[in-house]
C-alpha positions as CSV (number, residue, x, y, z in Angstrom):
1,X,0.0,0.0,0.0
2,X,1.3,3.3,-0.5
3,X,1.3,5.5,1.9
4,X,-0.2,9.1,1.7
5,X,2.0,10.9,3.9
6,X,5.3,10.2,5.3
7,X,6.7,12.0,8.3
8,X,10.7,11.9,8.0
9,X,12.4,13.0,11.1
10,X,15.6,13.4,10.3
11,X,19.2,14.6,12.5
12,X,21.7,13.0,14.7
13,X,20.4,12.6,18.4
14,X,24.3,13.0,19.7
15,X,24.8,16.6,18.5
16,X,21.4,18.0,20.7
17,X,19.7,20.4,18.5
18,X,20.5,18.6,15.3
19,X,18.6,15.8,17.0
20,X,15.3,17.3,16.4
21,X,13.8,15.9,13.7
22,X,14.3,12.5,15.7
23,X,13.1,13.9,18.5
24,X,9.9,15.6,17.0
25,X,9.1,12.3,15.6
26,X,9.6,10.5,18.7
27,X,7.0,13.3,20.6
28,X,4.7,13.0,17.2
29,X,4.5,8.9,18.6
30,X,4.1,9.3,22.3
31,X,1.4,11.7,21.9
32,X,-0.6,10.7,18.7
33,X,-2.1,8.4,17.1
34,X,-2.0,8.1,13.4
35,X,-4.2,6.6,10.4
36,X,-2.7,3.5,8.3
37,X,-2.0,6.0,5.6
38,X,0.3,8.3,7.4
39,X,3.5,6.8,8.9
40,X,5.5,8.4,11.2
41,X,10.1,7.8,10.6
42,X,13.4,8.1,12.4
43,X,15.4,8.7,9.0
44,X,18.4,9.8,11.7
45,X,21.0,10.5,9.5
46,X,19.8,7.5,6.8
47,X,20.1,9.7,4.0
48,X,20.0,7.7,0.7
49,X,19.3,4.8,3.1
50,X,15.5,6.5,3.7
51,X,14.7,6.6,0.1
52,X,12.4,3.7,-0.3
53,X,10.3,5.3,2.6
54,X,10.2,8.8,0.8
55,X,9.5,7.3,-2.5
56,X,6.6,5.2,-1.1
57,X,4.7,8.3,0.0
58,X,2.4,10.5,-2.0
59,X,3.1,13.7,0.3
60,X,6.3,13.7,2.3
61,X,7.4,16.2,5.3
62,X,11.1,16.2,6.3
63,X,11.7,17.5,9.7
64,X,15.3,18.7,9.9
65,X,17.6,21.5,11.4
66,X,18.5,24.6,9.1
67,X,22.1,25.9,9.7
68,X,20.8,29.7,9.1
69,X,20.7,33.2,10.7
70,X,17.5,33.8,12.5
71,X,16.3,33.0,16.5
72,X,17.1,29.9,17.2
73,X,13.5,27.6,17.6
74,X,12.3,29.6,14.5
75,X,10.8,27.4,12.1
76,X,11.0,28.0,8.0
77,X,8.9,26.2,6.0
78,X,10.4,25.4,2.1
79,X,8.5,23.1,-0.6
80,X,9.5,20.7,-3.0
81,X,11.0,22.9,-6.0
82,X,12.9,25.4,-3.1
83,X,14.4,21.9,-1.9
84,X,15.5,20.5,-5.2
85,X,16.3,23.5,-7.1
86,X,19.2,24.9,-4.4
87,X,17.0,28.0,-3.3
88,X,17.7,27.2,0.0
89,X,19.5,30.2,0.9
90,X,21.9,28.1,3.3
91,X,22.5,24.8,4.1
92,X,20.6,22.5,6.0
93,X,22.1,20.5,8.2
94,X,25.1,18.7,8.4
95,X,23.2,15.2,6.7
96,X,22.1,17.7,3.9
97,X,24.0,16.2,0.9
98,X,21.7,13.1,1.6
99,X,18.5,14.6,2.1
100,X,19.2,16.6,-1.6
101,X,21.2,13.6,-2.9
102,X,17.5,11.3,-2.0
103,X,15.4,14.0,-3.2
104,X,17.5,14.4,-6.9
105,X,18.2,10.3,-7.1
106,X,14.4,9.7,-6.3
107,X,13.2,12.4,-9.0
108,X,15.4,10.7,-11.8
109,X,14.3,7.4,-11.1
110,X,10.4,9.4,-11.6
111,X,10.0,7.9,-7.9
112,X,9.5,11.4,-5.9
113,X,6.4,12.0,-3.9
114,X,4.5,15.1,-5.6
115,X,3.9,17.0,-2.6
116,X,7.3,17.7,-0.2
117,X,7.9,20.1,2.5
118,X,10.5,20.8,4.4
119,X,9.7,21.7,8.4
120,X,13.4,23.6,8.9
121,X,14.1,24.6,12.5
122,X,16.4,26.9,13.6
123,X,19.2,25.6,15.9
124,X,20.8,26.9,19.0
125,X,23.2,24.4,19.6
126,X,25.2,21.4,18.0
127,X,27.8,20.9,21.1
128,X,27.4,16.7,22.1
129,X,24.4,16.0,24.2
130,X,21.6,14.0,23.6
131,X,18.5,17.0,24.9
132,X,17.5,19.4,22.8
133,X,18.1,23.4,24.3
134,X,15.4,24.8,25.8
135,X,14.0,26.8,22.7
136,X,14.2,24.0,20.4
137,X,11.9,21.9,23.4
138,X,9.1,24.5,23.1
139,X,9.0,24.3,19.5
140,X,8.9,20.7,19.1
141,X,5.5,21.1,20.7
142,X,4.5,23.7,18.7
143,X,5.4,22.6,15.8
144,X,3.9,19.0,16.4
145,X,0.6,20.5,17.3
146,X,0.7,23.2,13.9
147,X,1.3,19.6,11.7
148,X,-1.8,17.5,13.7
149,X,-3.4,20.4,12.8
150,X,-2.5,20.9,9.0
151,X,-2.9,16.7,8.7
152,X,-6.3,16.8,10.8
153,X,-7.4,19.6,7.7
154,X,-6.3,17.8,5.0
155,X,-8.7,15.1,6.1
156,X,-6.3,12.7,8.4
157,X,-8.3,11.7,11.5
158,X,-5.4,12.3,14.1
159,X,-6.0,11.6,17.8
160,X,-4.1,12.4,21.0
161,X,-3.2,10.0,23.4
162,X,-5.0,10.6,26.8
């Protein structure tokens, strides 16, 4: 079956804030629950490795750290053309060349999910520690309630875990 919408966490849970794509998948299953046709993933720093999840999905959201000027916790929000064109105006994060290198490699192969967004969040830290900082921990929840939202629209019947 393929599935409608993919939720990619991606980022290294050593290097605190560049954990939070893991981490905001991780909260995403501890407080939700989710309809067969939207699956929640650690991609961690999979990169290529992720692909066949991103390829089996009809609308993708990557959840990743952006390596940009701006408050850290900020969140920017970038779609599919932005992602595979190189408008980014920096980097994302250190995994980027994977993320980009899955995107391009998937949209050759005509495999790419029509509808991708990226969920960047600015981060205030990368120093070793496995706990994201404290603005980064407020907008994981915000964030993950914004997306329940926005999937609960779109006609996903999303639930909170009591």
């Amino acid at each position: 079956m393929k599935v409608k919408t993919l939720i990619l966490g991606i980022g290294n849970l050593l290097l605190s804030d560049e954990g939070f794509g893991v981490h905001f998948v991780r909260h995403l299953e501890g407080h939700y629950l989710f309809p067969e046709d939207v699956e929640i993933f650690d991609g961690g720093t999979l990169g290529l490795m992720a692909t066949h999840k991103y390829e089996a999905a009809e609308r993708v959201y990557l959840v990743d750290t952006l390596a940009i000027d701006g408050e850290p916790g900020e969140c920017r929000r970038y779609g599919k053309d932005q992602l595979l064109h190189g408008k980014l105006p920096v980097k994302l994060s250190p995994h980027q060349a994977g993320v980009q290198e899955m995107m391009m490699v998937s949209e050759l192969r005509g495999c790419g999910p029509p509808e991708v967004t990226l969920l960047g969040v600015i981060p205030a830290s990368f120093e070793s520690s496995i706990e994201l900082t404290p603005p980064l921990q407020e907008r994981l929840h915000l964030l993950a309630g914004e997306l329940v939202e926005e999937l609960r629209s779109s006609g996903h019947a999303v639930e909170e875990i009591e």
